[in-house]
C-alpha positions as CSV (number, residue, x, y, z in Angstrom):
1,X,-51.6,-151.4,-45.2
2,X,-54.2,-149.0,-46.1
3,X,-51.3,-146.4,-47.5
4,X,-50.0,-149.5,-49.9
5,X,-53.6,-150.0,-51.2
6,X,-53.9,-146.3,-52.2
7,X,-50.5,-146.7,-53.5
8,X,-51.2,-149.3,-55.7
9,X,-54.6,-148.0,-57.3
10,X,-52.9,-145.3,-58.2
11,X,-50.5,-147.1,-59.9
12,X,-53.1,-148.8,-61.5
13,X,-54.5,-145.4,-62.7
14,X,-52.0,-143.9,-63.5
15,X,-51.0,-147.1,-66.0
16,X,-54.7,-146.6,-67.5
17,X,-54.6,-143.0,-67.9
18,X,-52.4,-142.4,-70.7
19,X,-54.6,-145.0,-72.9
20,X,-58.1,-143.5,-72.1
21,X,-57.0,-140.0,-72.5
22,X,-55.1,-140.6,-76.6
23,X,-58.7,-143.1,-76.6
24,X,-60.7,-140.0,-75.9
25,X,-58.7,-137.9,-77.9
26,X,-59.2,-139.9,-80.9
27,X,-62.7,-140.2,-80.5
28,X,-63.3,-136.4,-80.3
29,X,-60.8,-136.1,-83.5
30,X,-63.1,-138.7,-85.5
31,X,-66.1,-136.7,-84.2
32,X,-64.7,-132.8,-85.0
33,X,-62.5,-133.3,-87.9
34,X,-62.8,-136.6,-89.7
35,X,-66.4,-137.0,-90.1
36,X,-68.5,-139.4,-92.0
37,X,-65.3,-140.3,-94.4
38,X,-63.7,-142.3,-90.8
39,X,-67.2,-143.9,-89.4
40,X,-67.7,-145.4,-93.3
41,X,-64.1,-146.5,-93.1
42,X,-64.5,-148.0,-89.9
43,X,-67.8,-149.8,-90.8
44,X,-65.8,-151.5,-93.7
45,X,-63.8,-152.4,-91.4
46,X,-65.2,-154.1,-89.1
47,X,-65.1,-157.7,-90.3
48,X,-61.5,-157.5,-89.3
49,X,-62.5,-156.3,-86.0
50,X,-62.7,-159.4,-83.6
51,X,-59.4,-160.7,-85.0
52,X,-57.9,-157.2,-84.6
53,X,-59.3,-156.9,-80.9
54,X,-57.8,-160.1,-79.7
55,X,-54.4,-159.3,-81.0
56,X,-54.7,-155.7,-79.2
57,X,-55.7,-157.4,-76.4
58,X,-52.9,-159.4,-75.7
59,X,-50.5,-156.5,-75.0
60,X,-49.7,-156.4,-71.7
61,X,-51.5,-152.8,-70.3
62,X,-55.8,-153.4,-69.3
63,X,-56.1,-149.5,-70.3
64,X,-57.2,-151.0,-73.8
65,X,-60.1,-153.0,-72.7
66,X,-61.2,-149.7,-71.1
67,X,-60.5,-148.1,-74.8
68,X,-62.5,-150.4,-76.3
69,X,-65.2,-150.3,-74.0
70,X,-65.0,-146.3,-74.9
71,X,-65.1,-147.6,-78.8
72,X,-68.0,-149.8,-78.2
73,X,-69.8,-147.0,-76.5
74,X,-69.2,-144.6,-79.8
75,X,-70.6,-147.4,-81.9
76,X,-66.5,-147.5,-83.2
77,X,-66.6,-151.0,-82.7
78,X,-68.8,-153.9,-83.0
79,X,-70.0,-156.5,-79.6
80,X,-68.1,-159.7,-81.2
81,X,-64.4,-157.0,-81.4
82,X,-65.5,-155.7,-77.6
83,X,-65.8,-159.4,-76.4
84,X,-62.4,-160.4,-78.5
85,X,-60.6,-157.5,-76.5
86,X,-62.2,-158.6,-73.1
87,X,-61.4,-162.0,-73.5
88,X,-57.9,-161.8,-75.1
89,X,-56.9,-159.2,-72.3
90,X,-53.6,-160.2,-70.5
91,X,-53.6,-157.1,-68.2
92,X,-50.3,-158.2,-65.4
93,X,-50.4,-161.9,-66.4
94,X,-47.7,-161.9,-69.0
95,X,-44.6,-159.9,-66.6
96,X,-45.7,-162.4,-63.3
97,X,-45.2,-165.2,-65.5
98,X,-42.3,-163.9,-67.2
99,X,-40.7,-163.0,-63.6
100,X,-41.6,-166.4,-62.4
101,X,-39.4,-167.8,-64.5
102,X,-42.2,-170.0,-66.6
103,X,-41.2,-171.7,-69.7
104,X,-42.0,-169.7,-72.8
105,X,-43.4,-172.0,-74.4
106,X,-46.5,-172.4,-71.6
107,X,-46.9,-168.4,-72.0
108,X,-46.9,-169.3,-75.5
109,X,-49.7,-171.9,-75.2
110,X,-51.8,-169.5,-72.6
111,X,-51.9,-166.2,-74.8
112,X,-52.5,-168.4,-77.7
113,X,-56.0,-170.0,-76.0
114,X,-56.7,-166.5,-75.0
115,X,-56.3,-165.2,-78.5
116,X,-58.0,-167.8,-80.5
117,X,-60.6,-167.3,-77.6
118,X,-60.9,-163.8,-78.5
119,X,-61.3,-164.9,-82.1
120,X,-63.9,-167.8,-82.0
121,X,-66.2,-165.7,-79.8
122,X,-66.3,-162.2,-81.5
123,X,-67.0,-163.7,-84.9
124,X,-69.2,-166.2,-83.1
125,X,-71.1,-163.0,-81.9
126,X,-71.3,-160.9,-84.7
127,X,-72.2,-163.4,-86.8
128,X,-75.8,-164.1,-84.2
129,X,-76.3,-160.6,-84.2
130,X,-76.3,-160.5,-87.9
131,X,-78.5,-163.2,-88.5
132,X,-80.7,-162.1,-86.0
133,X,-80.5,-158.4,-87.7
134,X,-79.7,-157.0,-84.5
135,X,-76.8,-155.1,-85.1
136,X,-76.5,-151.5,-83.1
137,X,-77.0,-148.4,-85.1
138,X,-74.8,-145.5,-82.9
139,X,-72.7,-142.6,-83.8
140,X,-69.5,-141.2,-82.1
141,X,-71.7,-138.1,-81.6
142,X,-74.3,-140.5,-80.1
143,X,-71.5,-141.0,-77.4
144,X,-70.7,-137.0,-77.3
145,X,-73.7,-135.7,-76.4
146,X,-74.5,-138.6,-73.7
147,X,-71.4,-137.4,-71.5
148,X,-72.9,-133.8,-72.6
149,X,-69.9,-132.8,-74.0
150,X,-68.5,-129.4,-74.1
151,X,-66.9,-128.9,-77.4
152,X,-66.1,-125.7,-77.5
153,X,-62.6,-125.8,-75.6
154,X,-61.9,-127.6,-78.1
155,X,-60.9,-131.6,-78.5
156,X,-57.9,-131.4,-75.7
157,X,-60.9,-130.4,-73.4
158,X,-63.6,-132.4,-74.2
159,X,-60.9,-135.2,-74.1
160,X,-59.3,-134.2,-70.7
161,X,-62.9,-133.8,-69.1
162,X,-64.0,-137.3,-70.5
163,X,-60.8,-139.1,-68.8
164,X,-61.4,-137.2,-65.6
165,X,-64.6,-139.1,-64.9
166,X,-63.3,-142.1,-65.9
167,X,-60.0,-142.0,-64.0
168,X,-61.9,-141.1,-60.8
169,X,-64.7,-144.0,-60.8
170,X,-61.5,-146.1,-62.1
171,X,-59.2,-145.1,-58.8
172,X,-62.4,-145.2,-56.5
173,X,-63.2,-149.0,-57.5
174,X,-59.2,-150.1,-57.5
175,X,-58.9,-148.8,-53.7
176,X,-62.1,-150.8,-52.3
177,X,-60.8,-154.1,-54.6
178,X,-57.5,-154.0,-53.2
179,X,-58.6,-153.9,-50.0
180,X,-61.0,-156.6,-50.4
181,X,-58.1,-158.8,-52.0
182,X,-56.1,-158.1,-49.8
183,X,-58.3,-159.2,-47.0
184,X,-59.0,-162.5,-48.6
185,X,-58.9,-165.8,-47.2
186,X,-56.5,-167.6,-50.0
187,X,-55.6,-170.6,-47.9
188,X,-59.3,-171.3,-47.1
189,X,-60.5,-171.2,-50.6
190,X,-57.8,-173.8,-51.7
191,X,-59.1,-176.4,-52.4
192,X,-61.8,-175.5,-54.0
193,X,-59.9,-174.7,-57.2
194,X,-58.6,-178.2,-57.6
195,X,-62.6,-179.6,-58.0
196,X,-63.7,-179.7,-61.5
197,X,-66.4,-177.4,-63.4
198,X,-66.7,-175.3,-59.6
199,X,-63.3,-174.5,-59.9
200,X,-63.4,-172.4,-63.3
201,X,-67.0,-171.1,-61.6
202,X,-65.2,-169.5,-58.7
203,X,-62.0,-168.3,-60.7
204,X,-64.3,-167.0,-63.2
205,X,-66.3,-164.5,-60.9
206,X,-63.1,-163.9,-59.3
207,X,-61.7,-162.9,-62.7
208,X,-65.1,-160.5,-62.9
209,X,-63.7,-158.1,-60.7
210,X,-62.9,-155.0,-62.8
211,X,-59.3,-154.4,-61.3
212,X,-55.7,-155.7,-61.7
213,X,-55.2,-157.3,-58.4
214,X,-57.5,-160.1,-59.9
215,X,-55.6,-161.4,-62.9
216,X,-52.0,-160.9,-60.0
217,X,-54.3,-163.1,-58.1
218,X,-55.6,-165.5,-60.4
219,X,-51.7,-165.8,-61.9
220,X,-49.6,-166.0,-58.7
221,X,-52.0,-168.8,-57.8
222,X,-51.3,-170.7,-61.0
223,X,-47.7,-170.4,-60.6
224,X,-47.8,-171.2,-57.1
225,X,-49.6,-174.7,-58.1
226,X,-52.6,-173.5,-56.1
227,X,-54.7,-173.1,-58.8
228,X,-55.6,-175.8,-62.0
229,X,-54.3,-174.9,-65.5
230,X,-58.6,-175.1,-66.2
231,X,-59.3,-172.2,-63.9
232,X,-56.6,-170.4,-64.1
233,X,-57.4,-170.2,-68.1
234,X,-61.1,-169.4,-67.3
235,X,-60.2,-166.4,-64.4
236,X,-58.0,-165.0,-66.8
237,X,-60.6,-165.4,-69.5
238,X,-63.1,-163.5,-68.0
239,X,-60.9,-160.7,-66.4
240,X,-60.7,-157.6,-69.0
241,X,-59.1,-155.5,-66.2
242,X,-61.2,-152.2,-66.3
243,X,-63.0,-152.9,-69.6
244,X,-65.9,-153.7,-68.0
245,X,-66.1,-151.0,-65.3
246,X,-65.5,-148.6,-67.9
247,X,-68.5,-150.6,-70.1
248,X,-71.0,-149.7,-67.0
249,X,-70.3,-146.4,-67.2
250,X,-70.1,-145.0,-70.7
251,X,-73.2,-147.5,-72.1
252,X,-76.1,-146.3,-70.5
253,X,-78.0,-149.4,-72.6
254,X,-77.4,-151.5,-68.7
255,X,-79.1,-155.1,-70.3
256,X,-76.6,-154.8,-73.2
257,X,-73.6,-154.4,-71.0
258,X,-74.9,-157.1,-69.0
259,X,-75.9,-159.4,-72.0
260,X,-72.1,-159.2,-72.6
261,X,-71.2,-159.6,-69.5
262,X,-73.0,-162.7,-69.6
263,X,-71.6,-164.2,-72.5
264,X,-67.7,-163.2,-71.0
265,X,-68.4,-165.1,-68.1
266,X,-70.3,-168.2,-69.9
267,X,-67.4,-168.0,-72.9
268,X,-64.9,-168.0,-70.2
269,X,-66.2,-171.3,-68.4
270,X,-67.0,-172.9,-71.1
271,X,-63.3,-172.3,-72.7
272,X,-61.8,-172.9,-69.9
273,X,-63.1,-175.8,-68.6
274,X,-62.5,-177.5,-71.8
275,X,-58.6,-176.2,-72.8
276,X,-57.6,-176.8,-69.2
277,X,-58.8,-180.6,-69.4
278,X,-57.0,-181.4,-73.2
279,X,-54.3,-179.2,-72.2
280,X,-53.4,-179.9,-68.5
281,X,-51.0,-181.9,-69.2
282,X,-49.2,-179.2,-71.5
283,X,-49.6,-176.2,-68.6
């Protein structure tokens, strides 16, 4: 068992690491050779951004919330675009309901609450933190020189050296969450899914767990009929495969990245709970 585990972490990896090393890349590339001309554009730019997110997020590959996470980190991105990736995420959800035969037009309906989601939170978000004038103020090079970068490799380098650490803490955290899922209890926890408000609690901080294996989890049990169209929605929610694992590690600002956290989990719920009851009958 414990040779399938490894197996599959680094699978897992291995899906991420193309998309956190071209992330990296382009980072160092907007640091090294665009310059101020790129950070102005992408401040203009950034009203688009939590509708933008939640569309990237819906491709089927969690090495973008880690990217985004990385963008966040650089100041690339604002918190309401970071939450509209998390939350619009689909990570392995789309291919296990595609292989399961459901009817397209309930995938349809799910990336569609997952999107809007994405949407109605991020501006939501940025719009508080406008009001309230606390909007952050970093640089790409703010992000650099935290990871003490080494630039003088050149970008390739710096890139490859900033995945590395990433990829390592990613494959170390995948291996112990496997093995935990793999050890858990499904048939005892049951039933618990099926009772209102503490069944969207429980698939929620399932859906917390920075790894694949949650979102198979949280899916196979929908399609199974274990698991209420309301939970199911808010575990799948709040799961943003690595995003947030990568978020722990690249913002060393820890009550901002738990501030969002915060809000992914309570958005999740909250969403959740209330699509899965006008919607049950539809999923």
């Amino acid at each position: 068992m414990l040779a399938d585990i490894v197996l599959d972490a680094l699978k897992d990896t291995g899906k991420i690491l193309p998309v956190l090393f071209l992330t990296y890349l382009l980072m160092e590339y907007l640091e090294h050779h665009a310059g101020g001309a790129i950070s102005r554009s992408l401040q203009r730019a950034r009203g688009a951004g939590p509708a933008l997110g939640a569309l990237l997020g819906l491709v089927p590959q969690c090495g973008f919330s880690g990217a985004a996470a990385s963008f966040y980190a650089g100041g690339a991105v604002t918190t309401g675009t970071l939450l509209a990736v998390f939350l619009s995420t689909s990570d392995e959800m789309i291919p296990i309901l595609i292989s399961n035969q459901v009817p397209g037009r309930q995938v349809l309906l799910i990336l569609g609450v997952k999107l809007l989601s994405g949407i109605l939170v991020g501006y939501l978000v940025d719009w508080l933190l406008r009001r309230r004038h606390l909007n952050r103020s970093r640089e790409i090079a703010d992000f650099c020189r935290q990871e003490h970068c080494n630039c003088h490799g050149g970008i390739l380098r710096s890139a490859f050296m900033h995945t590395v650490k990433i990829i390592v803490l990613i494959f170390g955290v995948s291996v112990l969450l496997n093995l935990a899922f793999a050890c858990l209890p499904e048939e005892r926890i049951a039933a618990l899914w099926s009772i209102p408000v503490l069944g969207e609690l429980l698939a929620a901080i399932l859906g917390l767990f920075p790894n694949c294996a949650a979102s198979v989890m949280i899916t196979e049990l929908y399609v199974a009929g274990v698991m209420a169209p309301g939970p199911m929605l808010s575990g799948l929610l709040v799961n943003a495969g690595v995003g947030l694992l990568v978020l722990f590690r690249v913002n060393k600002n820890r009550k901002e990245n738990f501030a969002i956290t915060g809000i992914l989990f309570f958005s999740g719920v909250l969403l959740g709970t209330i699509c899965g009851f006008f919607l049950s009958g539809h999923l």
